[in-house]
C-alpha positions in Angstrom: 30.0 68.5 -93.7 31.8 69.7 -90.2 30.3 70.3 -87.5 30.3 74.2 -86.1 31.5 74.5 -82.6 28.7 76.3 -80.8 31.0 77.5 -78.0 33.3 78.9 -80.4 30.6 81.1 -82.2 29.6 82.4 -78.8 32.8 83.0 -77.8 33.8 85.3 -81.4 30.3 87.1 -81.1 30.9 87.9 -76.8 34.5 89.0 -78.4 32.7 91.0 -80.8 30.5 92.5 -78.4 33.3 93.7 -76.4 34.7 95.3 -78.7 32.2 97.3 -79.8 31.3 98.2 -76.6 35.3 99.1 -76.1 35.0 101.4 -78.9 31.6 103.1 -77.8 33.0 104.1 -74.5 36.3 105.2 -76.1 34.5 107.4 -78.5 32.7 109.1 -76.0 36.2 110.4 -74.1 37.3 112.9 -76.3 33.8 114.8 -76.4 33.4 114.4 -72.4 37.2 115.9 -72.0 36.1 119.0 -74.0 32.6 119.8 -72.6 34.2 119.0 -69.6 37.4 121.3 -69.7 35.5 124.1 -71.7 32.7 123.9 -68.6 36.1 124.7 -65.6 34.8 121.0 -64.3 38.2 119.8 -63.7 37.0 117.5 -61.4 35.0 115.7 -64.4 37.9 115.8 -66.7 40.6 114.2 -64.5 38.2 111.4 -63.6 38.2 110.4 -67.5 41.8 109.3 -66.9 43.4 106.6 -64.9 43.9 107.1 -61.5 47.6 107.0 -61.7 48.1 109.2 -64.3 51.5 110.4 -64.8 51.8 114.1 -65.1 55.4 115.4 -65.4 58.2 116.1 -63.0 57.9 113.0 -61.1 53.7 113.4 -60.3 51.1 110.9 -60.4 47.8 110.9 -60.2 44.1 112.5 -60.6 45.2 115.4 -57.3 48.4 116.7 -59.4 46.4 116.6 -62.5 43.9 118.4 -61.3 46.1 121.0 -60.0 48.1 121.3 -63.4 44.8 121.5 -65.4 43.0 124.7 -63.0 46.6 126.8 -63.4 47.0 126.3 -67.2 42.9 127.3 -67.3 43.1 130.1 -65.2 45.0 131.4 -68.0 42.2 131.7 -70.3 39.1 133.3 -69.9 37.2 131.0 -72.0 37.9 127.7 -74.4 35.9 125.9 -76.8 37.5 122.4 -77.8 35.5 121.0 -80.9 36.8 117.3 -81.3 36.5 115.6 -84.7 37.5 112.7 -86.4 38.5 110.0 -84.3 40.8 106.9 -85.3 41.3 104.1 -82.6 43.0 100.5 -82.8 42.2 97.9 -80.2 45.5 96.5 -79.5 44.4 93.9 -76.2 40.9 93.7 -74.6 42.2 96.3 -72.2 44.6 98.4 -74.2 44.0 100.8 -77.5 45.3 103.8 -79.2 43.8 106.9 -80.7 44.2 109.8 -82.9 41.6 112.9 -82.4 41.4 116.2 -84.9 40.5 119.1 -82.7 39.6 122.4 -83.7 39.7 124.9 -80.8 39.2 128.8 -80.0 40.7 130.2 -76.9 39.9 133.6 -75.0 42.6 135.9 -73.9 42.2 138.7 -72.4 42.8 140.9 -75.2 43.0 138.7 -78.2 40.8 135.1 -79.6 43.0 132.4 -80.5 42.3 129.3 -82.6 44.4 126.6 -83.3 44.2 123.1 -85.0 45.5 120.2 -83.3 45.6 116.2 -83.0 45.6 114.1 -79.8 47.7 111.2 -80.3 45.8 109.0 -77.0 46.8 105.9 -75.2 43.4 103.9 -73.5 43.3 101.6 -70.8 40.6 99.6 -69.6 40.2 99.5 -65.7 37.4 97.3 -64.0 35.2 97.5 -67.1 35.4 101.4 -67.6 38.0 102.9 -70.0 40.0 105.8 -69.6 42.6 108.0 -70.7 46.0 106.3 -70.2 47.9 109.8 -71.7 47.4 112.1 -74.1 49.8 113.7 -76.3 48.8 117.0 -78.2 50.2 117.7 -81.4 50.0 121.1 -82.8 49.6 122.2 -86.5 49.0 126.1 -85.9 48.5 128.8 -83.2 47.2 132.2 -84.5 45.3 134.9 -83.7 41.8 134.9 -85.1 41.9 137.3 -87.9 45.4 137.8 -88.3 46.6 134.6 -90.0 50.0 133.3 -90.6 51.7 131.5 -92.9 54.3 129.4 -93.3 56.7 128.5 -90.4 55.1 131.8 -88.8 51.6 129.3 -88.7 53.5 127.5 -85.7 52.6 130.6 -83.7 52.0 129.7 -80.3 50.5 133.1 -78.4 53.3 134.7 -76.3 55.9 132.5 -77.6 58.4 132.3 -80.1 57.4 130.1 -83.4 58.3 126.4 -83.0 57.2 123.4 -84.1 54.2 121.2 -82.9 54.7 117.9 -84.2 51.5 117.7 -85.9 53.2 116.1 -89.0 57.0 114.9 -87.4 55.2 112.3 -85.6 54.4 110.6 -88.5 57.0 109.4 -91.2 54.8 109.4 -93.7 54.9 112.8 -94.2 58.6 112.7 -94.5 58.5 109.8 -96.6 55.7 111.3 -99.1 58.0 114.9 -99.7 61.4 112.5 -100.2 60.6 110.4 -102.3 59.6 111.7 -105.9 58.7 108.6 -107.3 56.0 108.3 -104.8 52.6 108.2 -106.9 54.5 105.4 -109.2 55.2 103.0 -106.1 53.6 100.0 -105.8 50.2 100.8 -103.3 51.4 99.3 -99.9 49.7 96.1 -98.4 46.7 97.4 -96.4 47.5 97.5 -92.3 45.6 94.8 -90.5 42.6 94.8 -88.6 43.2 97.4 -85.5 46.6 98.5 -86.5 46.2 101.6 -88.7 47.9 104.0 -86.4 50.2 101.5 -85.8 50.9 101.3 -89.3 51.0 105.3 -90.1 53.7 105.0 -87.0 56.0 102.6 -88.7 55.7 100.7 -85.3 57.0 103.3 -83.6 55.8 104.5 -79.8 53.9 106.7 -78.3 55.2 109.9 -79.1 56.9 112.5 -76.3 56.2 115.8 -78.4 56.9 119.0 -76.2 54.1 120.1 -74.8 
């Protein structure tokens, strides 16, 4: 009978472990973001992301993103961000991905809003702590609450004209399920492995750049 390798047992269980742990902390991101955004303390939510977070036009870092979050807020009188369910893979010890549903209302002055969004997420694990490396949001719909729309109208966003969000163009399997007709008789494809199912709803592809 072979002998088991005591250090390797330790070593899968620490590796097991830290993995869990990785995915307790990560889970607890998207929540703090909300309470945090919906509360106005910007200060909290820029602080769940790396310190040199890129922010657009050439900006970097926890200041500018601070600065970006308090003039798109100051827009609204009041937000609630109601994060749901929450799909990560653990690519390296100190990398991962994620994809959050989110269910949100918004205050205008004159009219509620609500909307239905994912955040595609990129982690990063500095000096034991994770954070957000970037986040990507991808819309569904934008509508008034009570007034509902339909159709390509559904892309709604208040104020502007109707576009697209990316809420499904991120992902060819949407394309791929409405193209091909022979779908439900195709063989069922191998299952993704371990850590990889966004990956695998990606095709491999990147993290996406939807306009935001």
């Amino acid at each position: 009978m072979a002998s088991i390798d005591s250090s390797e047992v330790i070593q899968d269980l620490l590796a097991r472990v830290d993995r869990l742990e990785a995915l307790d902390q990560i889970r607890q991101l998207p929540p703090k973001y909300a309470l945090s955004l919906d509360q106005r303390d910007i200060d909290a939510l820029v602080n769940l992301f790396v310190e040199d977070v890129g922010v657009g036009g050439g900006q970097r870092g926890r200041p500018a993103l601070k600065r970006w979050y308090v003039e798109v807020m100051r827009r609204l009188k009041g937000t609630a961000h109601n994060p749901g369910a929450h799909v990560i893979d653990i690519e390296t010890p100190d990398l991962a991905s994620g994809v959050v549903y989110s269910r949100n209302d918004k205050e205008h002055e004159e009219v509620w809003e609500i909307e239905l969004m994912l955040y595609f997420d990129r982690y990063e694990r500095r000096d034991g702590v994770w954070y957000f490396q970037r986040r990507a949001p991808l819309y569904w719909y934008q509508m008034p609450l009570l007034e509902p729309v339909l159709g390509d109208e559904r892309k709604l966003r208040m104020g502007d004209e109707p576009r697209e969000g990316a809420y499904h163009q991120v992902f060819p399997t949407w394309s791929e399920f409405w193209a091909d007709l022979e779908y439900g008789e195709a063989p069922v494809r191998v299952p993704a492995p371990a850590h990889q199912f966004i990956s695998d709803l990606r095709r491999g592809e990147g993290f996406p750049r939807p306009r935001t």
